[in-house]
N, C-alpha and C positions, 0 to 999 in steps of 0.2 A: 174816764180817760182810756185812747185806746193803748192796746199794748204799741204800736208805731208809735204814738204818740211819746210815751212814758222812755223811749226808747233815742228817740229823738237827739236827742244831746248827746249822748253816746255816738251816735251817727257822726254827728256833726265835728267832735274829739277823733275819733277814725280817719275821718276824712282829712281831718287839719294836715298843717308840714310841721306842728308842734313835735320835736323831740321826743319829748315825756307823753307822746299820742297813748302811747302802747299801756303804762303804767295806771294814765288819767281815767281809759274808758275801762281799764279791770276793773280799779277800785270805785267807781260811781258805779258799774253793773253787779258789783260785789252788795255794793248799798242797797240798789233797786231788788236784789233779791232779797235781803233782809227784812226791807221794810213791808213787801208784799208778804213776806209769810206770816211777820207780826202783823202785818192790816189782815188779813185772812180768819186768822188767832183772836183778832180783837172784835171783830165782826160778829163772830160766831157768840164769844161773851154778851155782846152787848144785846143780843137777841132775847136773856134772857127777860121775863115781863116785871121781874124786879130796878131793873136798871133803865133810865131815861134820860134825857138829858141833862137832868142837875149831877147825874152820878158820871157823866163823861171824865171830869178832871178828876177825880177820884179814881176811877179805871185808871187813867194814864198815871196816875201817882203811883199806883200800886203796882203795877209793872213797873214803871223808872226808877222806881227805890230799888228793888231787886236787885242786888250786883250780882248775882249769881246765876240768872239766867241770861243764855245764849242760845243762836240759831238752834243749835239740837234741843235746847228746853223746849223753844216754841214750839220746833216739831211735834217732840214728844206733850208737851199739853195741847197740839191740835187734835193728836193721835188721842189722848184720852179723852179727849170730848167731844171728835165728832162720829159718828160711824163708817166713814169710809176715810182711809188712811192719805195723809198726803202719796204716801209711796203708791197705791192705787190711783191715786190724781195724775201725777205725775206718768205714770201706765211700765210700760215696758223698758223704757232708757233711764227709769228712778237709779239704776245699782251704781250705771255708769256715773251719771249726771249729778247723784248726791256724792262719789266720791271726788268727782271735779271737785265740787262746794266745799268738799273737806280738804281740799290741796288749794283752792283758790286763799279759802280762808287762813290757814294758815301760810301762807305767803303774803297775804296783805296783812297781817297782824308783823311778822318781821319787819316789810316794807314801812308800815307802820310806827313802827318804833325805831325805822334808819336805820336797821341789821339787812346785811346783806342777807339773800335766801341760800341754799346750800345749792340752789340749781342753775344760779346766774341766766335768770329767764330773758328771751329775748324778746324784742318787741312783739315779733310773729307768735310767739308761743303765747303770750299775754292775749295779745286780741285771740287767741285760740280760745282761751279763758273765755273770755268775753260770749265767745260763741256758743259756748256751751250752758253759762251761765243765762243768756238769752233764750237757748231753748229750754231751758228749766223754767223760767221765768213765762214763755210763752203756754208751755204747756200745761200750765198749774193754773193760768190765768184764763183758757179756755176752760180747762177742768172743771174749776172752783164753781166758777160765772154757770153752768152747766149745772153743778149738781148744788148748788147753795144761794145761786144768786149774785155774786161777788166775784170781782176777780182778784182782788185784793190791790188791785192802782188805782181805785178810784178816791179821791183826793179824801174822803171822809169814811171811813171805817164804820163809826157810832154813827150809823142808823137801824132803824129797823129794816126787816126782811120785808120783800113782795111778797115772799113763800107763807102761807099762813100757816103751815106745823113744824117751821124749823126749829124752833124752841123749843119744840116737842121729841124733837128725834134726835136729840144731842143725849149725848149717854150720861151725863150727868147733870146734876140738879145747885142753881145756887140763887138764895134769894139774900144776901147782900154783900156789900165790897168786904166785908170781911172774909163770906165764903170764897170768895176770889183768891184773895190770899192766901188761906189753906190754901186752895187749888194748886196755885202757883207754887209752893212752899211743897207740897207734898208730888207734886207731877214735873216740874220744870227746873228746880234747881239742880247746879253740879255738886 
């Protein structure tokens, strides 16, 4: 899927005369960057030569059970396991563009639970969100695709790589879902 693509419906919320435009397309662009960083994260796992398709629902159990990891977990176990940092992905606008993701997120976690935010955001400032949160999303998603093969929207994460040494060049080693768990347990939880 392309990044216009995955984008699409946001577009199409933007565009609308819906009210709640402003609101609708943060928190689906808020989504779409989470799931690319965890499809990103999961990709790079599933590279290793231990794991194959019978281990996919297993991988995903063992991330879904975790209540303790969030977006910065994922980061921080992309960061331990690949060799180039998403903050290097992401290039020169990371400092700006990850503290959007930390203001977006915490504004959609209040919105989320029907608390009003302390900043009374307005439509315009929300698709601002939006905006920024898009070029994080575009530029991690040419990055990624660039240096690993994936851009992390493509509908299925669990496959294997084109690259034939990326399992090679991850900085660390797991040969079953249990080492996953450590993994996750010692690199990704709050």
């Amino acid at each position: 899927m392309s990044f216009a693509s995955e984008f699409k419906t946001v577009d199409l919320i933007i565009a609308s005369e819906a009210e709640t435009r402003g609101v609708d397309a943060f928190a689906l662009s808020l989504i779409k960057a989470e799931r690319q960083l965890r499809k990103c994260f999961t990709h790079l796992v599933y590279q290793f030569i231990c794991f194959g398709p019978a281990d996919v629902g297993a991988l995903r159990n063992t991330l879904a059970s975790n209540k303790r990891v969030y977006f910065e977990g994922i980061e921080k176990g992309f960061n331990a396991l690949y060799p180039v940092t998403i903050e290097a992905l992401v290039g020169a606008n990371y400092d700006r563009l990850r503290e959007r993701l930390n203001q977006a997120i915490s504004h959609r976690n209040k919105i989320f639970h029907g608390q009003l935010t302390d900043h009374f955001l307005s439509r315009e400032e929300l698709v601002e969100f939006v905006s920024d949160i898009r070029a994080w999303c575009e530029t991690l998603a040419s990055q990624a695709n660039e240096s690993f093969g994936y851009d992390g929207l493509s509908r299925n994460s669990f496959q294997k790589s084109a690259l034939p040494r990326l399992a090679q060049s991850l900085k660390v080693n797991m040969h079953s879902v249990a080492d996953y768990e450590t993994f996750i347990r010692d690199n990704m939880q709050r």
